[in-house]
N, C-alpha and C positions, 0 to 999 in steps of 0.2 A: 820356348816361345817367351819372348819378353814384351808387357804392353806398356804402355804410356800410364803411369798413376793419374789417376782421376781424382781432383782433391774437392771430395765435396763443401767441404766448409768455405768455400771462397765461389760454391756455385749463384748465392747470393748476391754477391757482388757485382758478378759475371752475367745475369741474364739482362739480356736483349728486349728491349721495350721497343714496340710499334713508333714508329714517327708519325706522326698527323701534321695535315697543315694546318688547321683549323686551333683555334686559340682554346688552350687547356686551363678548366674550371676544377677549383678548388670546393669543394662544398659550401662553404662560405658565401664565395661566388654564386653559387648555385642558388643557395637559400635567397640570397638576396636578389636575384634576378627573377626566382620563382615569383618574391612576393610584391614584386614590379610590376610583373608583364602577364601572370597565369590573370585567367577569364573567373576564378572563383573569389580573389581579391577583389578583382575587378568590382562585380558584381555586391561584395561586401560592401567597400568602400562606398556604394551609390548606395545600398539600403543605408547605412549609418548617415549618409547628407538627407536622407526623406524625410527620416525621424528628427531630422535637426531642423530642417524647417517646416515640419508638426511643430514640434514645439515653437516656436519661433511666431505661430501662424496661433498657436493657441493664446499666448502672452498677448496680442492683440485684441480678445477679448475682456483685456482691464481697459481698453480704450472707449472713447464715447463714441456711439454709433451716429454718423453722419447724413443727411441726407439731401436733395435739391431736388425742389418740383418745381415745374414751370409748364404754363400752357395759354394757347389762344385760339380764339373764333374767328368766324366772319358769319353776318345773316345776310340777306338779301333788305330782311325787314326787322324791325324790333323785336326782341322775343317778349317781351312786356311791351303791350300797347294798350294803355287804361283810358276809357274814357271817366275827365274825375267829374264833367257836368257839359250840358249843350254845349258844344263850343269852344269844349277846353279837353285838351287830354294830354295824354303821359307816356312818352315812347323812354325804353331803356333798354340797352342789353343784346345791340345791335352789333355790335364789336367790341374785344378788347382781350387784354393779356390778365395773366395773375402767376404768379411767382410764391420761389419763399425757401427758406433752408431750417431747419432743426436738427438739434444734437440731442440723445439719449443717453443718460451715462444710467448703471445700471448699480444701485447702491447694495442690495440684496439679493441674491440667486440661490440661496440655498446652501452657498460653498460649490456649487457646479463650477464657478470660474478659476476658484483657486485648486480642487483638486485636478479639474481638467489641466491643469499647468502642472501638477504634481504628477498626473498620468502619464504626460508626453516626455517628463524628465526621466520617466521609468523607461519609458519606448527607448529615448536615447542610451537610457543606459545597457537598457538589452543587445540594441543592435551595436553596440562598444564593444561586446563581451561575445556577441556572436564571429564580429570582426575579428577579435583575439583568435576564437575557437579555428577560424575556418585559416590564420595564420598557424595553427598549431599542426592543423591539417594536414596543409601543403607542405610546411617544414619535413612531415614523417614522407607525406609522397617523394617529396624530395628524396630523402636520406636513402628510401628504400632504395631509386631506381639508379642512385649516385653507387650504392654498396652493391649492387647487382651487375653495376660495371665493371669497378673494382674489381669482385670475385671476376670477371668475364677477364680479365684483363691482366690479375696475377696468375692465371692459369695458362695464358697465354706465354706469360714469363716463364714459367717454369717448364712449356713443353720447349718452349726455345734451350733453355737451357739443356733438358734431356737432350735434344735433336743435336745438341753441339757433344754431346759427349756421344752418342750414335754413330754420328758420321766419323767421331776418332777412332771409336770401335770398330767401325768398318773397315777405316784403313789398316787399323793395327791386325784384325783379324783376315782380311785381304792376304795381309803379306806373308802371314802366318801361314795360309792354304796353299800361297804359290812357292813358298820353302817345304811345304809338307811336314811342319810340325802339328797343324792341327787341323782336323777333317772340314767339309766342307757344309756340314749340317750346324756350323756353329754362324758359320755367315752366313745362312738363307734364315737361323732363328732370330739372327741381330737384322736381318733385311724386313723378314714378316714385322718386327718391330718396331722399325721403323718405319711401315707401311698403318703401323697401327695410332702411331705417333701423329703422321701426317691426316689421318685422320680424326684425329684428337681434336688438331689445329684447328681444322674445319669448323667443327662444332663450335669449339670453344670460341673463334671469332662471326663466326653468325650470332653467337650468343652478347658476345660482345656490341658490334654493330646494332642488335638490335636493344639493348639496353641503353647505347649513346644516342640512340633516336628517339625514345623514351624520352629520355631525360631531356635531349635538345626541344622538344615539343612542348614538355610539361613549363622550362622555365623561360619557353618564349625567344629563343636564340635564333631565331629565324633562318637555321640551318637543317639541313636534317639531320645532324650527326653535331656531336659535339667532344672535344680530347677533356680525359681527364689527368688533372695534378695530383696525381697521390701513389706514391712506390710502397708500399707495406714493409714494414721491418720487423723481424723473427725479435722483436723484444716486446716482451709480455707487458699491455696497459696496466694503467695504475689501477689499484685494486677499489672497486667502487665503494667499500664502505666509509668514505669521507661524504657520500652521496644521500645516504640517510636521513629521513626526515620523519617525524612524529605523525603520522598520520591523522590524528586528532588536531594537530598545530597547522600542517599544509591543508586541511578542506577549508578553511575560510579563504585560499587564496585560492581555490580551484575554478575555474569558469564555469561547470558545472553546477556547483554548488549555488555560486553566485547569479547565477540567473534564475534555480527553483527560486531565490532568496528574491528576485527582484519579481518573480511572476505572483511569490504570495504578494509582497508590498503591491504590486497592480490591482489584484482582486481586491484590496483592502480599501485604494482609491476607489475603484469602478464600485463598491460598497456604499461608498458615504457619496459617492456620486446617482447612485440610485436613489437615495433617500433625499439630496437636494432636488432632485425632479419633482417631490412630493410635496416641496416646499412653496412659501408665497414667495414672489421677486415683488421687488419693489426697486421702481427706476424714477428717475428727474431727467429732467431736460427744461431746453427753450427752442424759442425760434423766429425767426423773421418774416413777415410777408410782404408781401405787393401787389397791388392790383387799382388798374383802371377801369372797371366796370360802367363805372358812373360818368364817366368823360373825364376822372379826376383821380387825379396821382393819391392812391390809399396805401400807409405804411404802418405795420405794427410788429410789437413785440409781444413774445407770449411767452409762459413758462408754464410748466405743468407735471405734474407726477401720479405714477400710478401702480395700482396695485393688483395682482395678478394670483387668484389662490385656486387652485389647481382642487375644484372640490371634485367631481367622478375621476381626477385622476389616481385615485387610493385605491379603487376595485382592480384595477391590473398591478397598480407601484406596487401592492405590499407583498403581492405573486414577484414580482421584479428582484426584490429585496430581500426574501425568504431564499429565490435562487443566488445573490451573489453569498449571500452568508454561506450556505453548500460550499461554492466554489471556492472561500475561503477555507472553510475544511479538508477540501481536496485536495489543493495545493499546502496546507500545513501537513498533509500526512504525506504527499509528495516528497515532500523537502525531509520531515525524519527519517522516509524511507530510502530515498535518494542517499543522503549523508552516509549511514551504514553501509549501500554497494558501493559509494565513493572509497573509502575506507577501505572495504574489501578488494576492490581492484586496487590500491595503492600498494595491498600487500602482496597483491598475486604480481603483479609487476616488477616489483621488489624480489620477489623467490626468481621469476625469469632471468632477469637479473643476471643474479649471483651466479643462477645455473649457467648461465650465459659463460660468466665468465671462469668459472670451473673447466667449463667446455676451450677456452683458449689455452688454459694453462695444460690441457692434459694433450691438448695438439699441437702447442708447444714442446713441450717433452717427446710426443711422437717424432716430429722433426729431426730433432737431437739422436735420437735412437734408430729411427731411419736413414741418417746421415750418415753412423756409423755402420750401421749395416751393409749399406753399398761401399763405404769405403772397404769393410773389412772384404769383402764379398769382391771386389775390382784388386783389390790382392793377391787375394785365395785364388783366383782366376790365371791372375798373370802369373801365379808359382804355379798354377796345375793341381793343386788342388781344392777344386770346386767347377761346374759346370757352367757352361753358359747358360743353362735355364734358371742355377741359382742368381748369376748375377745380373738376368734379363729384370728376376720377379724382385730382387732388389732392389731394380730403378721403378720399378712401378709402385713397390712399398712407399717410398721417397718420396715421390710424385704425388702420389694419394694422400700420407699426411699435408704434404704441402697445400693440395684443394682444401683437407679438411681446417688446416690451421685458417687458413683466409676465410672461408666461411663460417666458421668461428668467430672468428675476430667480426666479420661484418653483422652477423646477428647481435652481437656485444654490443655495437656500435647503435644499433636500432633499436634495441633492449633499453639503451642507455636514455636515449633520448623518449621512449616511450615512457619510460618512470617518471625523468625531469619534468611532462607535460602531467604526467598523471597526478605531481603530489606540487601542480601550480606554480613551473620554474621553468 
């Protein structure tokens, strides 16, 4: 019996990728469409404009406070009607308007105006840093459900692949039975095989299908299904340790960090904002009036100031002000203790890491050594010495590194980006 050599080293080459209609995303693409169109940006994006105009609304209280009054009567009769002697008397106050505008500007408040402006810049800065955060988010949802594909979609590759060497084994074993070189238990193991194959496919594209609906959902593609760009190559990524970062040097650029750091700076405003509540104001102004009362056009100017000392307000302030002081201690022991698990996740991410990609190099090499296996094995087959169940379980050897190498690789890939985010890149 003579079969057809099966060259595995060129099966790479050789596999058969799905066609899709639908327009095929890059990850890139992805990322950027996620952080377009997903409802968690969305939402980001409107907290960070709130806090913009808080503050915006707060900066209006260095303004002078404005006001206009205005008002008028009717009587039937004089609301003053004086008799001043027999004969003589004094009606007034029968009709008429009064009016008038004054401005307050507010010269003293305790410092309540300027930290109230220092508080709303800290808001803004939070909801900046949450916006970041919830970009960092979506980036990993992304990656996950883009690499979920991927693996869905080079396993697909590679059952195609096997299926194409099956069906030559079929024939070549076919022909084999009908010459009666070799029995008929060798094509019903290569048939079950390929019944086991076909259902491989199955899975593996339900898995798929449902990974590209995932994905189409999360970044807003307004399909259900979405094609992805990306063929995997048996060449081993660049080795992370160019990736490295001092852990102590990446937590100030951490979002994490940087927000315990903006929540103490808040409690430290709303501090000194307590204790301006306990303070005197002291405001000026002026203002205009008018009024006809007397049948006669009256107009003045006034000016005035005044001063405002908050005496029972000390019985609850200094309860008020004894609690932001707390708060500030809770949030400083936050933030040291925060820093530390930052730190420590920086490193545990970092061992994932590496282990990650320990994990591609040694699924790599499986590859290699699985490849040779079935070829030596699709040899030993076609000279007759070796069975068809050794060279069935050598394509399954094959096939199995091949899942493992891609899944490899796609945790690598997730691994990667989880560190980048963890040590503020």
């Amino acid at each position: 019996m003579k079969l057809r050599s099966i060259s595995v080293l060129t099966v790479g080459l050789m596999l058969a990728g799905t066609t899709f209609a639908q327009h095929a995303y890059t990850l890139d693409e992805c990322i950027e469409a996620a952080l377009q169109n997903n409802v968690r940006m969305k939402n980001a994006e409107n907290d960070l404009k709130v806090a913009a105009h808080e503050r915006k609304n707060a900066f209006t209280n260095y303004f002078p406070t404005l006001s206009a009054s205005g008002g008028g009567f009717m009587s039937d009769k004089p609301v003053l009607d004086l008799e001043l002697a027999p004969g003589m008397g004094l009606s007034m106050l029968k009709n008429g308007i009064v009016g008038g505008v004054s401005a307050a500007m507010p010269v003293f408040t305790g410092g309540q105006i300027v930290n109230g402006n220092k508080l709303a810049k800290e808001n803004v800065e939070k909801y900046r840093l949450l916006r970041h955060q919830s970009e960092y988010e979506v980036e990993l949802t992304v990656e996950n459900y883009f690499w979920q594909a991927v693996v869905a979609q080079e396993k697909l590759r590679t059952i195609a692949a096997l299926e194409k060497q099956l069906a030559q084994l079929t024939n070549d074993v076919t022909a084999s039975v009908e010459a009666g070189v070799t029995t008929r238990n060798d094509l019903l193991q290569v048939q079950l095989r390929s019944n086991e194959t076909l259902s491989a496919r199955l899975s593996a594209e339900n898995a798929c299908r449902l990974a590209r609906r995932l994905l189409a959902q999360y970044i807003g593609a307004g399909t259900d299904s979405v094609g992805i760009d990306f063929v995997l190559a048996d060449s081993l990524p660049r080795n992370p340790g160019f990736l490295y970062t001092d852990p102590e040097e990446a937590l100030y650029r951490t979002d994490e960090y940087n927000l315990m750091n903006t929540d103490l700076r808040a409690k430290r405003i709303e501090h000194r904002i307590s204790v301006g509540k306990n303070l005197p104001t002291v405001a000026v102004g002026g203002g205009y009036g008018y009024n006809n009362l007397l049948d006669k056009d009256c107009t003045s100017w006034i000016g005035f100031a005044t001063v405002s000392v908050p005496l029972s307000g000390w019985w609850g302030g200094a309860h008020d002000i004894k609690k932001h002081k707390l708060e500030i201690q809770s949030a400083e022991n936050t933030l040291a203790d925060g820093s530390d698990l930052l730190k420590l996740r920086m490193e545990s991410t970092w061992d994932d890491l590496t282990d990650a990609y320990r994990n591609v190099e040694i699924a790599q090499v499986s590859i290699s050594q699985s490849a040779e296996n079935l070829r030596l094995n699709t040899d030993y087959y076609a000279a007759g010495t070796c069975s068809m169940s050794d060279l069935l379980e050598a394509q399954t050897l094959y096939r199995q590194s091949r899942d493992r190498y891609v899944e490899a690789y796609a945790k690598y890939q997730i691994k990667k980006r989880e560190y980048l985010q963890a040590t503020g890149r």
